[in-house]
NUMIKOL-715020 format. One record per residue (C-alpha): x negated, y, z negated; residue in three letters. Coordinates in Angstrom, 1 decimal. Example, Ala and Ser with C-alpha at 12.3 -4.5 7.8 and 13.67 -1.06 7.14 Angstrom:
xx -12.3&yy -4.5&zz -7.8&type ALA
xx -13.7&yy -1.1&zz -7.1&type SER
This chain:
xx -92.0&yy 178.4&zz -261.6&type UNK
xx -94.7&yy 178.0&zz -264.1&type UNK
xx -97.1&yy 180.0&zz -262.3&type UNK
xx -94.6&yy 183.1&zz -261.3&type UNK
xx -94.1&yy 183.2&zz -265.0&type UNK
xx -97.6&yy 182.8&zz -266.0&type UNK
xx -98.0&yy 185.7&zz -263.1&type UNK
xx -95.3&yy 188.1&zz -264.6&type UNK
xx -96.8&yy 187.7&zz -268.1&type UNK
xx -99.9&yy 189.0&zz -266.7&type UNK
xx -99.1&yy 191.6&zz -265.0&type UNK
xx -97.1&yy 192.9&zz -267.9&type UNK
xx -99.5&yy 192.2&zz -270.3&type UNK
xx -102.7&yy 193.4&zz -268.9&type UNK
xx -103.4&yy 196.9&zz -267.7&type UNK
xx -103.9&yy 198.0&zz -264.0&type UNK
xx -107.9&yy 198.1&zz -263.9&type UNK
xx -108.0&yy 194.4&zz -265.4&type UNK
xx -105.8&yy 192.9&zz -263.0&type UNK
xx -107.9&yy 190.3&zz -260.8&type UNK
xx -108.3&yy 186.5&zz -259.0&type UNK
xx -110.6&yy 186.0&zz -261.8&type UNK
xx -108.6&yy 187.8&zz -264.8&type UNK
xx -105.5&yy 185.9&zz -263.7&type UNK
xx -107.2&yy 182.2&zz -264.1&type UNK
xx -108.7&yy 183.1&zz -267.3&type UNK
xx -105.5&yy 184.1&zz -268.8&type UNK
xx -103.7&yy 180.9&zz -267.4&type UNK
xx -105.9&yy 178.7&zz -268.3&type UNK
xx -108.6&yy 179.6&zz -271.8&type UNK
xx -111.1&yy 177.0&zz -271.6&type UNK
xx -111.0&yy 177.5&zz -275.4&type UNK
xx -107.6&yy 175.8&zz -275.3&type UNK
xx -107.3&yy 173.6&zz -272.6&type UNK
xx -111.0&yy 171.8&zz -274.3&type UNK
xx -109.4&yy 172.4&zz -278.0&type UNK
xx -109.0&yy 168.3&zz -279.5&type UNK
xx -105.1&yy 169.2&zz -279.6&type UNK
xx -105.0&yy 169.3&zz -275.9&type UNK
xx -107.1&yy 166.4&zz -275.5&type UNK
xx -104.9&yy 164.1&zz -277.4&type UNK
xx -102.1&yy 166.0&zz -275.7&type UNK
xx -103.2&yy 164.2&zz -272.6&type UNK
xx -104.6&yy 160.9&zz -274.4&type UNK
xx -100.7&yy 160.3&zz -275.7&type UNK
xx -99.2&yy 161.1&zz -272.8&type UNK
xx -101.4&yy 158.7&zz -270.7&type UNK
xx -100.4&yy 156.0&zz -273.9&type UNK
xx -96.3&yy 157.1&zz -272.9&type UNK
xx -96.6&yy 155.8&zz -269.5&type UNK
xx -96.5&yy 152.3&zz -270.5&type UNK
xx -93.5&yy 152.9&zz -272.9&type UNK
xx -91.5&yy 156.0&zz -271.5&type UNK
xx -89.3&yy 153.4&zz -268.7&type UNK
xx -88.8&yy 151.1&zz -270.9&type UNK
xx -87.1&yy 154.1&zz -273.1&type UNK
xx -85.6&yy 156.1&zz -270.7&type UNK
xx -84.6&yy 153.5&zz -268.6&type UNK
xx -81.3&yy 152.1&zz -270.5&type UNK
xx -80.0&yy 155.0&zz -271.1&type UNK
xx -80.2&yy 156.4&zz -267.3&type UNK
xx -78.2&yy 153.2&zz -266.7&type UNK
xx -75.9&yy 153.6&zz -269.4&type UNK
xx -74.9&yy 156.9&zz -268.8&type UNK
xx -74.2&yy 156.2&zz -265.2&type UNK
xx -72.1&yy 153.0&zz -266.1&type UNK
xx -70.3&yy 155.5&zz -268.7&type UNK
xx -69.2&yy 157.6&zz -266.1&type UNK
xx -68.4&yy 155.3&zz -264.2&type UNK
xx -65.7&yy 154.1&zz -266.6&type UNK
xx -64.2&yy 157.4&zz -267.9&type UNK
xx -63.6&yy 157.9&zz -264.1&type UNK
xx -62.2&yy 154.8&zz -263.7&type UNK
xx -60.3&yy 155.3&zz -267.1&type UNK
xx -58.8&yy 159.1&zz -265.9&type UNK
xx -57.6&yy 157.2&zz -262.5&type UNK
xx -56.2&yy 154.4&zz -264.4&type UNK
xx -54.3&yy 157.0&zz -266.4&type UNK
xx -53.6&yy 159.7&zz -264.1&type UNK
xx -53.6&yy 158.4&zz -260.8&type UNK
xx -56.1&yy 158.4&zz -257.9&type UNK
xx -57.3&yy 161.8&zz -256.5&type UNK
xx -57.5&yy 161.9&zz -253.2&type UNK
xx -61.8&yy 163.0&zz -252.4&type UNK
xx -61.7&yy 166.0&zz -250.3&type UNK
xx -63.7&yy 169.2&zz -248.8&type UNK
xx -65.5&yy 170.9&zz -251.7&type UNK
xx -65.8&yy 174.5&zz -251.5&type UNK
xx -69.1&yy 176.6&zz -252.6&type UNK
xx -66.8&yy 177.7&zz -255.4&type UNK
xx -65.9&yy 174.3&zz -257.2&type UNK
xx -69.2&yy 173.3&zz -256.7&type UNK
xx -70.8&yy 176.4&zz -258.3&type UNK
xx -68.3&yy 175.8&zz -261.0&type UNK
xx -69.1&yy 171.9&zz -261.2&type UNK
xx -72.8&yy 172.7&zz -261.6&type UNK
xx -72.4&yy 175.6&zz -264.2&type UNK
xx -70.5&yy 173.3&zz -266.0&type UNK
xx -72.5&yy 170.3&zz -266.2&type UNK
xx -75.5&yy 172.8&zz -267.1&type UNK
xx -73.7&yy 174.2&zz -270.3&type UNK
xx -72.8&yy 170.7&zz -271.2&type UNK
xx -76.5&yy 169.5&zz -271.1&type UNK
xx -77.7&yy 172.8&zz -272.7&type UNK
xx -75.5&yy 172.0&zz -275.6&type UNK
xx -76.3&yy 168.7&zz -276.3&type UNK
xx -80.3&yy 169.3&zz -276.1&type UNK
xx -79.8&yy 172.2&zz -278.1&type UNK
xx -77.4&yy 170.2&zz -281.2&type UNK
xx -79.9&yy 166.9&zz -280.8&type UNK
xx -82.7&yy 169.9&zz -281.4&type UNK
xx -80.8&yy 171.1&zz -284.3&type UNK
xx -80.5&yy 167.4&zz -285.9&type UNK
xx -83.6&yy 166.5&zz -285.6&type UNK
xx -84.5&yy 169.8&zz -287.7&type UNK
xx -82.0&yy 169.3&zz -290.0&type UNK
xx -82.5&yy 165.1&zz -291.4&type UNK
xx -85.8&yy 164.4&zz -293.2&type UNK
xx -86.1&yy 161.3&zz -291.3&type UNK
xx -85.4&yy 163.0&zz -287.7&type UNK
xx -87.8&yy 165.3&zz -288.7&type UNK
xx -91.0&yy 162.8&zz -289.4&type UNK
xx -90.5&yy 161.8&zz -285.8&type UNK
xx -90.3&yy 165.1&zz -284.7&type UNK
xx -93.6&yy 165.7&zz -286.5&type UNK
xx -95.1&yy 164.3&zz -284.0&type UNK
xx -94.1&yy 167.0&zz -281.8&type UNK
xx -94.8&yy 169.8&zz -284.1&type UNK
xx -97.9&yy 168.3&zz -284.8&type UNK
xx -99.8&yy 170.4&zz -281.7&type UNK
xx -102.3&yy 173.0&zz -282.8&type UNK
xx -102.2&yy 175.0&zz -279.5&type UNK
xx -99.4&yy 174.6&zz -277.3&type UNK
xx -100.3&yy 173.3&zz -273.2&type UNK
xx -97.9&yy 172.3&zz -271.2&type UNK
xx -98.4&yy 168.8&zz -271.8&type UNK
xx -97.2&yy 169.3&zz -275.3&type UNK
xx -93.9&yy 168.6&zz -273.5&type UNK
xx -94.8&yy 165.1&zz -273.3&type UNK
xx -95.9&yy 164.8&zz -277.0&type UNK
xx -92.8&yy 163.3&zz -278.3&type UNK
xx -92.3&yy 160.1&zz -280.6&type UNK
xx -90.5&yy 157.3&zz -278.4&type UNK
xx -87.6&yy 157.4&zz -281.1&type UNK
xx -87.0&yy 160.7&zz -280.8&type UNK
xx -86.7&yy 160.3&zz -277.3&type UNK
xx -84.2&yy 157.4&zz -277.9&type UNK
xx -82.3&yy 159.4&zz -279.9&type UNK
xx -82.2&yy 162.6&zz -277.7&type UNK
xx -81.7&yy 160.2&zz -274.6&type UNK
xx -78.1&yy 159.0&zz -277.1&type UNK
xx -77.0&yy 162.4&zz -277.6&type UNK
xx -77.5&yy 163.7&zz -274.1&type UNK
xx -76.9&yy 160.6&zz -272.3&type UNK
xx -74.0&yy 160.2&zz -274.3&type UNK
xx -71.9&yy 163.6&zz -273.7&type UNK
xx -73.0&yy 163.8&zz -269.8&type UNK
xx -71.4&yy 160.8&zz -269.5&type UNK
xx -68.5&yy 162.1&zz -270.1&type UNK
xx -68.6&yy 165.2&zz -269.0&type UNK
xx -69.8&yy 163.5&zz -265.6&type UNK
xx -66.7&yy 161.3&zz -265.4&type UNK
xx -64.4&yy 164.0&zz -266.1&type UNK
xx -65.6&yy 166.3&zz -263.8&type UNK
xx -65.6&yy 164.4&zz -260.5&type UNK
xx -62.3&yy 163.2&zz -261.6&type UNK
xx -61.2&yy 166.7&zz -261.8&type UNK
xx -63.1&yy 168.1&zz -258.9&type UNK
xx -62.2&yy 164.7&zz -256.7&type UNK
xx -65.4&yy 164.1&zz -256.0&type UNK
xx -67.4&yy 160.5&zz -256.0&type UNK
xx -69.9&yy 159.1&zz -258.1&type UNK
xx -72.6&yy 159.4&zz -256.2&type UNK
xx -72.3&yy 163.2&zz -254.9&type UNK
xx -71.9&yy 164.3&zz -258.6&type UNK
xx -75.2&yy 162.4&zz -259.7&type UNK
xx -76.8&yy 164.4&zz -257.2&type UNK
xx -75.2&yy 167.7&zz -258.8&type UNK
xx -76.3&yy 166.5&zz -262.3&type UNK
xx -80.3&yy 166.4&zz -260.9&type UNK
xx -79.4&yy 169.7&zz -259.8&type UNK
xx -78.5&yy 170.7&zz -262.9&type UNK
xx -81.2&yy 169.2&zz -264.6&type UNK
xx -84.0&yy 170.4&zz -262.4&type UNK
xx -82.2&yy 174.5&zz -262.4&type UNK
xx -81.8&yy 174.5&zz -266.1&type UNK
xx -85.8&yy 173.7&zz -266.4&type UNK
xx -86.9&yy 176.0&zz -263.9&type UNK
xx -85.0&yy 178.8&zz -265.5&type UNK
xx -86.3&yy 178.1&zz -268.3&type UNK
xx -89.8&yy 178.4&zz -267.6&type UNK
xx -90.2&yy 175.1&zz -269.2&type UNK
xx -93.7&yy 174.7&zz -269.1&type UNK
xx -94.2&yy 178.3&zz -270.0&type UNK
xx -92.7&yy 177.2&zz -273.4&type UNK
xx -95.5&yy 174.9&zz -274.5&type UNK
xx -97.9&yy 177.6&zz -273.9&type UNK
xx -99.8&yy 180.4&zz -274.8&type UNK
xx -98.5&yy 182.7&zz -272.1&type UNK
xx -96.3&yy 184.7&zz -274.3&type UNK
xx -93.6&yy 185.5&zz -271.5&type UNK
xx -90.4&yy 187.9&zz -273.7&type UNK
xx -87.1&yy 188.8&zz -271.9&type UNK
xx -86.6&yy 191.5&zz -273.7&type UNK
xx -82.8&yy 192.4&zz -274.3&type UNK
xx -81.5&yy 189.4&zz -272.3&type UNK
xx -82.9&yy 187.1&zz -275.3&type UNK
xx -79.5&yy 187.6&zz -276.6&type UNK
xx -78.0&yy 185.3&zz -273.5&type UNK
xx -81.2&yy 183.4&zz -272.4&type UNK
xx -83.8&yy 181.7&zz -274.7&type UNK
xx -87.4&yy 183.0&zz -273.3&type UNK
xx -90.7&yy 181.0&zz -273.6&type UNK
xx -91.6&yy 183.1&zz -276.3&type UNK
xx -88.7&yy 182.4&zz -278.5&type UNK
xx -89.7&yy 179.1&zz -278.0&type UNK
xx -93.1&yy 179.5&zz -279.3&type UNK
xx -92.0&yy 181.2&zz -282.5&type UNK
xx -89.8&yy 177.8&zz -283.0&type UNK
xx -93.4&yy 176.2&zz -283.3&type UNK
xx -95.1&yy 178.2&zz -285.8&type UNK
xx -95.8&yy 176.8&zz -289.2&type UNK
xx -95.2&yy 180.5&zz -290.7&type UNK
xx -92.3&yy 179.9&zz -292.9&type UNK
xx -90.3&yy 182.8&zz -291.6&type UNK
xx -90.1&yy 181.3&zz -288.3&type UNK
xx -89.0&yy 177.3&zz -289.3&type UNK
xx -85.8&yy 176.1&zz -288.1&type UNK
xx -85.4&yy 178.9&zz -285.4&type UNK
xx -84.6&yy 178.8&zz -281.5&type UNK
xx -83.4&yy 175.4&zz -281.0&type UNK
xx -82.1&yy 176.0&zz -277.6&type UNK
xx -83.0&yy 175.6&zz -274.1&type UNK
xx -81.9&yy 177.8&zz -271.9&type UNK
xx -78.6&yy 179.8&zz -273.2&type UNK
xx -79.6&yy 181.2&zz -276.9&type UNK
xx -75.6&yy 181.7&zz -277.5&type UNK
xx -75.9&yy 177.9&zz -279.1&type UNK
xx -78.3&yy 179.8&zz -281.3&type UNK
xx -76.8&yy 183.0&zz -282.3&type UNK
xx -73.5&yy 180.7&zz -282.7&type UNK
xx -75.6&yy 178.3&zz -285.4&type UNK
xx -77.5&yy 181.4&zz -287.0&type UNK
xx -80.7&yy 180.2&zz -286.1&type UNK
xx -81.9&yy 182.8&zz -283.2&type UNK
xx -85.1&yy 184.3&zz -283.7&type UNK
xx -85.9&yy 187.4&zz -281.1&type UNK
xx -89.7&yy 187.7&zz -279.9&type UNK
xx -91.1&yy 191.1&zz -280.8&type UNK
xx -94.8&yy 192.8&zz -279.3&type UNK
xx -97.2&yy 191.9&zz -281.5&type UNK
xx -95.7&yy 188.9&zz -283.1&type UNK
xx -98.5&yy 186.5&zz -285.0&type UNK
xx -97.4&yy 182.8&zz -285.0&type UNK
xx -99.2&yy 179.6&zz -285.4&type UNK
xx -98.6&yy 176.2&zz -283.9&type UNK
xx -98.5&yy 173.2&zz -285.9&type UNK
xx -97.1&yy 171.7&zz -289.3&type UNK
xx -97.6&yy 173.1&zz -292.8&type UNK
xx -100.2&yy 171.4&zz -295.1&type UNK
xx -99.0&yy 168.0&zz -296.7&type UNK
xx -96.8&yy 166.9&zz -293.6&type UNK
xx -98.7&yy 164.0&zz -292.6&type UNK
xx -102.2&yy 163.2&zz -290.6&type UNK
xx -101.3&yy 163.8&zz -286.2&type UNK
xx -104.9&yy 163.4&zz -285.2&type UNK
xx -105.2&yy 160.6&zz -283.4&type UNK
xx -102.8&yy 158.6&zz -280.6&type UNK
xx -102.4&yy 155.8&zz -283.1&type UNK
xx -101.1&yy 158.7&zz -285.8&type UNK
xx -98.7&yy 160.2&zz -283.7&type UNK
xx -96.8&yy 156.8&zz -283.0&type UNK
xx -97.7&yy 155.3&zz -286.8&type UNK
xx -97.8&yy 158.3&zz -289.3&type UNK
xx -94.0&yy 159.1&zz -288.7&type UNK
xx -93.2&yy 155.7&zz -289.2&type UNK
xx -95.0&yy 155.2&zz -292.5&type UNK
xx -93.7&yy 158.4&zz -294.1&type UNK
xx -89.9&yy 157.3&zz -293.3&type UNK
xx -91.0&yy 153.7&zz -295.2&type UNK
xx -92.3&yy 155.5&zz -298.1&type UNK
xx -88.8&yy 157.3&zz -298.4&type UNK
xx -87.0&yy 154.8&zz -298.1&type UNK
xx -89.0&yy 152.6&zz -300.7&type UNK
xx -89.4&yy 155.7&zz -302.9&type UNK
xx -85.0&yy 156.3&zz -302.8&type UNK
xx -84.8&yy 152.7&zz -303.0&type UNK
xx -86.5&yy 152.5&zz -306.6&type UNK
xx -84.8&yy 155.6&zz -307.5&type UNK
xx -81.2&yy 153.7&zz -307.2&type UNK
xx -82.6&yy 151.1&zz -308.6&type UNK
xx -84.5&yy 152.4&zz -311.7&type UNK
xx -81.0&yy 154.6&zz -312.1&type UNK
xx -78.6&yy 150.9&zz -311.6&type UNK
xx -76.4&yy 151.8&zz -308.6&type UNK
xx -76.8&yy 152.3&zz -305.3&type UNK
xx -77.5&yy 150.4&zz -302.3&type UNK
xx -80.9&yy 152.6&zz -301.7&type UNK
xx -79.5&yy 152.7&zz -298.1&type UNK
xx -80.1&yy 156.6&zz -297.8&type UNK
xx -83.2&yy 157.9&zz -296.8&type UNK
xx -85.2&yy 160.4&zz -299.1&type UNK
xx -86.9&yy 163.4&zz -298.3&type UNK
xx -90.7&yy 163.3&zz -297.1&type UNK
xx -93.2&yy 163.8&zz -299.5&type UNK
xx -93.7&yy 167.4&zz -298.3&type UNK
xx -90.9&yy 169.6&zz -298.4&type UNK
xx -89.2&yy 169.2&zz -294.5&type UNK
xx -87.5&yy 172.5&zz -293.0&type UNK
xx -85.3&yy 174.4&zz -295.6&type UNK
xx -82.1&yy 172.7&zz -294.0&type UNK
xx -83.6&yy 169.3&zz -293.6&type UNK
xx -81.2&yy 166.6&zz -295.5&type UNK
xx -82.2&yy 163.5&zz -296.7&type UNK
């Protein structure tokens, strides 16, 4: 799906006589970008995650499973056991729409909080940190962040997992394989990759139902008219709902990264360390605040040192 949306953004964007093998593999993939140190390091930290990403993911895979597990077992407790029988195209259609809405939300609401608390936002940092966006920028993610993403959605598909077979009658293990389903249509309609790129892909009108790469690469500019914009994944309702939707336009000028004062992101070590330094100093800084004013616990984190986004709470 990355490349038929790389492929559509070309032939859109470049005129008729310009269109070649040649064209095409220039636009996909700059060499000014892909050999820019942002993408480098890209690649440096994501080869650095494989050592810690199971360890990470890993618990909450199993815990999300066992949680389903016992809000089924819960509902049949409660309600009585549903007899498992033919599922129709229908229900399953139904199941899977579902289940996608359910993820969508909770990626875009963890999005949202991570914007919106000073200390969510230093680890998200390192995220934002990316000068030119590849699709590898995916990957560039501090491992608490994914903890905490990993709680929210791990949390509420869970549920919603439990719930649904109990209501559709249909075991565990066929609804697991619906929720890959899920996982793996709601990417490739979202031209996931597309979104940490410079392929500036639009939809046009239906950016009012679907969030398009685009959008997505507005969220990432350091302009201050574009911070705290486009949370979403795939449906940009969570968006318009929050007031945070930001429609791409021809011509739009953005610019990947983080506004000056946020922190150094230029090495691996940085983009594991710096997030976790700046939260300290908060911390210490609030604490001798309470103290220097006599109450307090100085439990509470403070802002970082340079302004986060405009909503960001301590």
């Amino acid at each position: 799906m990355t490349l038929v949306g790389s492929f559509i953004a070309f032939w859109v964007q470049v005129s008729a006589g310009q269109r070649s093998l040649r064209g095409y593999l220039r636009f996909s993939f700059p060499p000014e970008i892909l050999r820019h140190r942002s993408s480098r390091l890209d690649l440096f930290y994501m080869l650095s995650l494989k050592l810690i990403h199971p360890f990470a993911i890993l618990p909450f895979v199993v815990g999300n499973i066992a949680l389903a597990i016992a809000v089924h077992a819960g509902l049949t407790q409660l309600l009585g056991e549903r007899p498992a029988g033919e599922m129709s195209g229908l229900a399953w259609a139904t199941m899977l729409l579902l289940l996608i809405i359910v993820e969508d939300f909770m990626t875009f609401f963890g999005h949202y909080l991570l914007h919106a608390y000073a200390s969510l936002w230093e680890l998200h940092k390192t995220h934002h940190s990316a000068e030119f966006l590849v699709p590898l920028t995916n990957r560039r993610l501090h491992p608490l962040q994914t903890i905490f993403e990993q709680v929210c959605t791990a949390t509420a598909v869970g549920v919603a997992a439990g719930v649904l077979a109990y209501a559709f009658a249909l075991p565990l293990a066929e609804f697991f394989v619906a929720k890959v389903d899920a996982y793996y249509i709601v990417n490739a309609l979202s031209f996931h990759h597309l979104r940490h790129s410079h392929v500036r892909l639009s939809y046009g009108w239906l950016e009012r139902y679907l969030l398009s790469p685009a959008q997505h690469q507005l969220h990432h500019s350091c302009l201050r008219e574009h911070w705290d914009k486009n949370f979403g994944l795939l449906f940009s309702c969570w968006d318009r709902l929050f007031g945070t939707i930001a429609y791409s336009r021809p011509g739009d000028v953005y610019q990947p990264g983080l506004p000056p004062g946020s922190g150094e992101f230029s090495t691996v070590a940085q983009l594991y360390l710096t997030p976790l330094q700046r939260i300290a100093q908060s911390a210490v800084h609030r604490l001798g605040r309470r103290q220097a004013s006599g109450g307090g616990t100085g439990s509470e984190l403070a802002p970082a040192a340079a302004p986060p986004p405009p909503h960001a709470a301590p």
